[in-house]
C-alpha positions, 0 to 999 in steps of 0.5 A: 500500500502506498504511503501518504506524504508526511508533513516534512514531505509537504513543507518541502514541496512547498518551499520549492514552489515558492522557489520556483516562483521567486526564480521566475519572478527574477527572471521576469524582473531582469527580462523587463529591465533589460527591454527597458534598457534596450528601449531608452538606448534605441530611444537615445539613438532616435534623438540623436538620428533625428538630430542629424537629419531634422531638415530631412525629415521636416522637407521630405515626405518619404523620408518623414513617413519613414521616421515615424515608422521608425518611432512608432517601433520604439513607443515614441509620438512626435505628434503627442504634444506641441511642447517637449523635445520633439516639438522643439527639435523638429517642429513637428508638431506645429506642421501637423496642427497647421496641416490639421487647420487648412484640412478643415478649412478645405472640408468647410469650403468643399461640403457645399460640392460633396456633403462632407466626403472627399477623395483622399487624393483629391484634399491631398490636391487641394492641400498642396495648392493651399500650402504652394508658397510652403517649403514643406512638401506634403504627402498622403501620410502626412494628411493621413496623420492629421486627419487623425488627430482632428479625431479629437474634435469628435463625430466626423474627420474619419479615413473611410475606404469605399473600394480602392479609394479612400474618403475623408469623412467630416461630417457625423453621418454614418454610411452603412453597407448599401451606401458604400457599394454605391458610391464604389459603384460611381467610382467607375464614371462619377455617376450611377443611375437607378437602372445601373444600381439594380442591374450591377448590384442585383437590387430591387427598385425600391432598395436602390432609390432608398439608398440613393434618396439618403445619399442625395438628402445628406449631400453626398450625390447631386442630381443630374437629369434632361439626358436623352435616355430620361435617365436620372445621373447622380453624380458623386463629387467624391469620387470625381475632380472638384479641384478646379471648381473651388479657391483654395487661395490661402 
């Protein structure tokens, strides 16, 4: 028959429980302070790079983008406040916010054309010629990253993607899943009748005129009739040029 565990027998397994608990918590200890070592290291290595290379990164897109890939990794936002090393350094900060307000600007000057939704590439277009007295250059990250921090503004000023394209949303309405394979529908020639939504989508009337009608009464379609076919266009600004048609004079 076998014997049960004395007393003795039990205090000791204990002990060396609690001694494999005391090396293991040891060994997270010294696992944690060396990544934290590592992190301040890359993180002094980071101020020193963006040191030699601030007027790159303040002039030029690619290599910006870049850098802030290079922060991202290390746990660091340049962007986080307007004060501080970074801000001081690179004047980062200040960039965004400036691009930040003429992005705004842009979306007031252009909802009365597309409801509040605009091509991504299209405020990209509208932003360069705002800024052409600029020495900066600018690029889709850098509005990406703006467009971001307007999120503190609330409801709106979102990157949306419908299809291959990408939209600026700046005002609270949500599309749902109709909408957007709608407006992916336009992005072929700008426009989409009743006739096209029901054919290429397989709806029936009823749906496509519902999902059209809200389009149209939150601003995002214009109405276009007195074709030969009888046939109704509605257009959608967001997917097609409206560059030429707005002043954007700073």
């Amino acid at each position: 028959m076998r014997r049960r565990a004395g007393i003795g027998g039990l205090q000791t397994a204990a002990a060396a429980r609690d001694q494999y608990r005391l090396l293991g918590e040891n060994v997270a200890k010294i696992k944690t302070d060396l990544m934290k070592e590592q992190l301040a290291t890359f993180r002094s290595q980071l101020e020193d790079f963006a040191r030699k290379h601030k007027n790159d990164i303040r002039k030029n897109p690619a290599f910006r983008s870049q850098f802030h890939e290079m922060c991202a990794k290390v746990g660091v936002d340049p962007l986080a406040s307007n004060k501080g090393f970074w801000a001081e350094l690179l004047g980062i900060g200040d960039f965004y916010y400036e691009l930040g307000v003429q992005i705004v600007e842009i979306c007031l000057e252009t909802r009365s054309h597309n409801g509040g939704l605009i091509n991504l590439q299209e405020l990209c277009t509208l932003l360069r010629q705002k800024r052409k007295t600029s020495r900066e250059a600018v690029s889709e990250d850098d509005c990406l990253r703006a467009i971001s921090k307007l999120k503190v503004l609330g409801s709106g000023f979102e990157v949306i993607s419908v299809g291959k394209k990408k939209l600026v949303r700046s005002v609270p309405t949500e599309l749902n899943k109709d909408h957007n394979e709608i407006i992916e529908l336009a992005q072929g020639q700008g426009f989409v009748t009743v006739d096209e939504v029901e054919r290429r989508l397989s709806w029936t009337s009823g749906r496509a005129i519902d999902a059209l009608d809200i389009l149209l009464d939150e601003g995002f379609a214009m109405i276009d009739d007195g074709h030969k076919d009888g046939k109704r266009r509605y257009w959608f600004p967001c997917v097609s040029s409206i560059a030429s048609t707005v002043n954007t004079d700073a």
